[in-house]
N, C-alpha and C positions, 0 to 999 in steps of 0.2 A: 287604345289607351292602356290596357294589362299589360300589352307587348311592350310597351316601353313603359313603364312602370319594373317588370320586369327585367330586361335588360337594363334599365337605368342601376338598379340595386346590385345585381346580380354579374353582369356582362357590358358593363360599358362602353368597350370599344366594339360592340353590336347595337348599340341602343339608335333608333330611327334618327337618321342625322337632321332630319328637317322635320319639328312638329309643327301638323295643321294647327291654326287657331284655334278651334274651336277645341280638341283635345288640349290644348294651354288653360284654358276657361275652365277647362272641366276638372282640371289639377288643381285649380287655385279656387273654385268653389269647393272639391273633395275636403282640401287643407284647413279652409274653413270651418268647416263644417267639423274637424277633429280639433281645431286649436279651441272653438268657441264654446262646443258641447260640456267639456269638464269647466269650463271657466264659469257658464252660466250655472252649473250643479251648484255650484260654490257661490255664487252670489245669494243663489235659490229663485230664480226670476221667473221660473217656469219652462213651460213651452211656447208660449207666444215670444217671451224672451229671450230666448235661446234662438228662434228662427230669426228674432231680429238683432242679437247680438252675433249670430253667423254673418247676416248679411251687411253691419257695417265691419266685420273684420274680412270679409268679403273686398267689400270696396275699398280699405285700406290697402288688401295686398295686391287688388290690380294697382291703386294709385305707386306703391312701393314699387312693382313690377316695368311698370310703364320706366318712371323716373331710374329707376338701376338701368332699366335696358337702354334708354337713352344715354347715359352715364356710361357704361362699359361701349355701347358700339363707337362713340365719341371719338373714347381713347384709343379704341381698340385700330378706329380708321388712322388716327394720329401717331400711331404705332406701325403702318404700312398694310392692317388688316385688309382684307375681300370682303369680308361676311356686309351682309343687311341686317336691318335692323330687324327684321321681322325674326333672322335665323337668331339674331341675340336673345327676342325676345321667346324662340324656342327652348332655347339652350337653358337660360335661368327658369323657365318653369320645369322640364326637365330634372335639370338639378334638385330641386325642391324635392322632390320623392322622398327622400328620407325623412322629412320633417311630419310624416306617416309615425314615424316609428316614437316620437316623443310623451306621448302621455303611455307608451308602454314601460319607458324609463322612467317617468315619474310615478308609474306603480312601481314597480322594481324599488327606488330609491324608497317611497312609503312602505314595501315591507321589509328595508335593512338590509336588500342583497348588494346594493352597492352605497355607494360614498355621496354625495352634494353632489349632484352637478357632473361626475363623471361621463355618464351615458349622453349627457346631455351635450356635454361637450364633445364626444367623439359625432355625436351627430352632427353639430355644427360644422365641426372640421372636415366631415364627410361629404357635407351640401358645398363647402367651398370647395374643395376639391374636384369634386362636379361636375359646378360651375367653371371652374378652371379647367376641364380637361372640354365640355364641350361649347367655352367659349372660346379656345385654343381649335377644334374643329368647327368652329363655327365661321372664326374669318381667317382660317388658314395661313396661324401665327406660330411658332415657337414653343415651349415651355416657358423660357425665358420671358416672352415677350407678353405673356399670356397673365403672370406673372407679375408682371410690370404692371398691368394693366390694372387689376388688383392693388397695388402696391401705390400707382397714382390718386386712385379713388380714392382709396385711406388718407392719403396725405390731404386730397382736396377738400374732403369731408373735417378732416382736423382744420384745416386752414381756415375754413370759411364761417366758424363763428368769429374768431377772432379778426378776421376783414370786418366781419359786419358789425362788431364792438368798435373797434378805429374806424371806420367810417361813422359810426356814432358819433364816438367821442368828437370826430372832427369836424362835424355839423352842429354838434353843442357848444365847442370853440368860435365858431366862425359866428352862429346864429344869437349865441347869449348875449 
């Protein structure tokens, strides 16, 4: 799990091309466990709080994790990819590694070395980046297409409150 954790950060196009599950698990309880710890300091909910505030942002981000990997492998087969879904669901936990590095930028930003949101935002762009280079190794697609894949999800994600507003609407027409 170090070994690609390092390589992930460091050397990407060495990072293990196919991760075990159970090192996927152990990423996304890690992240947990750093997203939830300063949140709970700040609520002040404790220790028992803190273990249970880890463990439903725990199960948030397999439920997120699951749902993206099905979402990107979707498109990615729709796009002419290879990969499984298992290797998508390698690939986004993988990427994730950087989201390590965030509450070191939100000290940074609390003591005035940088700007709002800057570090924060190079991380972001850092995890999609990632994502995109080992979902693009992952079903042995393109930049372009990899890209794409990315780029339909956004649109789909836009689209779909608005379907589900018009279909509202047009069950309150029909039904009123």
């Amino acid at each position: 799990m170090l070994e690609s954790c390092f390589f992930t950060l460091c050397r990407p196009s060495r990072a293990p091309a196919e991760l075990r599950m159970g090192s996927a698990m152990a990423i996304w309880g890690l992240l947990a466990l750093v997203l939830a710890l300063p949140l709970s300091g700040q609520l002040g909910i404790g220790g028992w709080g803190a273990w249970g505030l880890s463990l439903l942002t725990f199960a948030v981000l397999q439920l997120s994790w699951f749902w993206l990997s099905s979402a990107l492998t979707l498109l990615g087969k729709l796009l002419g990819g290879q990969g499984s879904a298992e290797a998508t669901l390698g690939a986004i936990a993988q990427s994730a590694w950087p989201i390590l590095l965030l509450p070191v930028a939100k000290g940074l930003e609390r003591m005035g070395l940088l700007g709002a949101g800057v570090l924060e935002l190079a991380i972001g762009l850092w995890v999609l980046i990632l994502a995109t280079f080992f979902l693009r190794r992952a079903h042995t697609l393109g930049w372009g297409r990899a890209i794409l894949v990315w780029l339909m999800l956004g649109t789909l994600l836009a689209i779909t409150p608005l379907l589900l507003l018009l279909l509202v609407a047009m069950l309150a027409v029909v039904f009123w």
